[in-house]
C-alpha positions in Angstrom: 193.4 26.8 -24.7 190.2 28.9 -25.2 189.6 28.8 -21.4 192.9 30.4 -20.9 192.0 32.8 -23.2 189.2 33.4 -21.7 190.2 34.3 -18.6 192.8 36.4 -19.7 190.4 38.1 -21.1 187.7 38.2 -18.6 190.7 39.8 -15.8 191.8 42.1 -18.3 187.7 43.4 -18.2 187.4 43.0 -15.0 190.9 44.8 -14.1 189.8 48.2 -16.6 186.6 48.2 -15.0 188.2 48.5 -11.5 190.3 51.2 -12.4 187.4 53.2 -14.4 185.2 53.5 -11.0 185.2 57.4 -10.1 185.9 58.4 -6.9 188.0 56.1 -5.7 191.3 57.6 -4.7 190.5 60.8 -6.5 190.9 64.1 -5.2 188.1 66.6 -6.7 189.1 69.5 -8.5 189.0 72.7 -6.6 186.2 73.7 -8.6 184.0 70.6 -8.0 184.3 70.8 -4.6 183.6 74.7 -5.1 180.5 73.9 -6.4 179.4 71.6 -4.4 179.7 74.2 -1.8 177.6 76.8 -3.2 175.4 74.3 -4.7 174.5 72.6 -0.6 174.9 75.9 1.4 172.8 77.8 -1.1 175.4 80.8 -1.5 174.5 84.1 -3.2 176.6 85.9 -5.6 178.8 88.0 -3.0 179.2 84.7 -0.9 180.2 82.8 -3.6 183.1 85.4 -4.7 184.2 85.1 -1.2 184.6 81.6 -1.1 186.4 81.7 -4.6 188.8 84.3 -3.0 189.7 82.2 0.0 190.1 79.1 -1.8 192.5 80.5 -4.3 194.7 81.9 -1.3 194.7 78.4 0.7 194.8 76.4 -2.7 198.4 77.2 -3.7 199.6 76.8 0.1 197.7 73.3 -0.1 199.3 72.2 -3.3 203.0 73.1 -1.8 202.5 71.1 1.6 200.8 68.1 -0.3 203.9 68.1 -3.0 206.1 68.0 0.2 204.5 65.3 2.0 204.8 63.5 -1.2 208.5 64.1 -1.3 209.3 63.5 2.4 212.3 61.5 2.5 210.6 59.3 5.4 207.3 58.8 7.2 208.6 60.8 10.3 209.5 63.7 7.9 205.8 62.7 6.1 204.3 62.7 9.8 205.8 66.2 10.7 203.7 68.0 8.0 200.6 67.2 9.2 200.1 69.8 11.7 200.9 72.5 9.2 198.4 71.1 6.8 195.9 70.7 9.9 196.5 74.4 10.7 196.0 75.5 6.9 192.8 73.7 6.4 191.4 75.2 10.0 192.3 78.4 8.8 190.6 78.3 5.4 187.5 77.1 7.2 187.4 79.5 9.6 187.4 82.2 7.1 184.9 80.3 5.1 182.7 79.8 8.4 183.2 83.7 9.3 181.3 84.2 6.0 178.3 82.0 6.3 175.0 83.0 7.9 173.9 80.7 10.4 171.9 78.6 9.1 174.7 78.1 6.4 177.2 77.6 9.7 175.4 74.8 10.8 175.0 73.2 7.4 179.1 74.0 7.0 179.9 72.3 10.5 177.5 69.3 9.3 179.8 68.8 6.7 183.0 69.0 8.2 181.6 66.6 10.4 181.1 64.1 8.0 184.1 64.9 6.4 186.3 63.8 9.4 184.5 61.0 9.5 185.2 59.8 5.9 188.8 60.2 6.7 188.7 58.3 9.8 187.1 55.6 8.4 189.9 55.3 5.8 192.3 55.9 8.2 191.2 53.0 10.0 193.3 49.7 10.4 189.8 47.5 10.2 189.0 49.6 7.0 189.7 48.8 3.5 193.8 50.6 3.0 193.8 50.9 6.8 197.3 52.7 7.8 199.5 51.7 5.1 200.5 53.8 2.2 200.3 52.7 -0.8 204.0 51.2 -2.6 205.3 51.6 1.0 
């Protein structure tokens, strides 16, 4: 009986702990990721009201197309979002790029990069998730 108990208790831990990891599955507020921005291109005070402006005008945009794809009734419907969102995000980061001096290009397109490749990787099938949606 007290080894029962004991491994209730032990999943329980080890369950809370799993969920209590940060960053995994969460999205970063807008104004983590802002900072993060200013804080690895080194942005001055003009650049950084800029990037604040065009964030808040592709933010709400974002939030609407992200609320849809959540809603979709199907993953065709789902599927036919993503080139809007593609487009939005381009957008936004050509206007954040058009801002930038060039050394803070390069460092911007560095980080892109490795962006896309984050969400390859958990795109792929071999990868932890793979292709499947979660509660699908």
């Amino acid at each position: 009986m007290k080894r029962i108990q004991l491994l209730v208790v032990l999943l329980i831990t080890v369950v809370g702990f799993s969920y209590a990891q940060p960053g995994q599955g969460q999205r970063r507020s807008p104004e983590e990721m802002e900072k993060r921005m200013v804080e690895q291109l080194g942005l001055d005070e003009a650049q950084q009201d800029k990037l604040h402006e065009i964030n808040k005008k592709y933010q709400a945009k974002s939030e609407k197309m992200r609320e849809e794809m959540k809603n979709a009734a199907d993953e065709d419907a789902r599927k036919a979002l993503f080139p809007k969102m593609r487009e939005t995000m381009k957008n936004r980061n050509v206007e954040i790029r058009s801002m930038l001096n060039a050394e803070q290009a390069e460092k911007f397109d560095e980080m892109q990069k490795q962006q896309e490749e984050r969400m390859k990787k958990r795109r792929s099938p071999d990868q932890r998730g793979g292709n499947v949606r979660p509660g699908k």
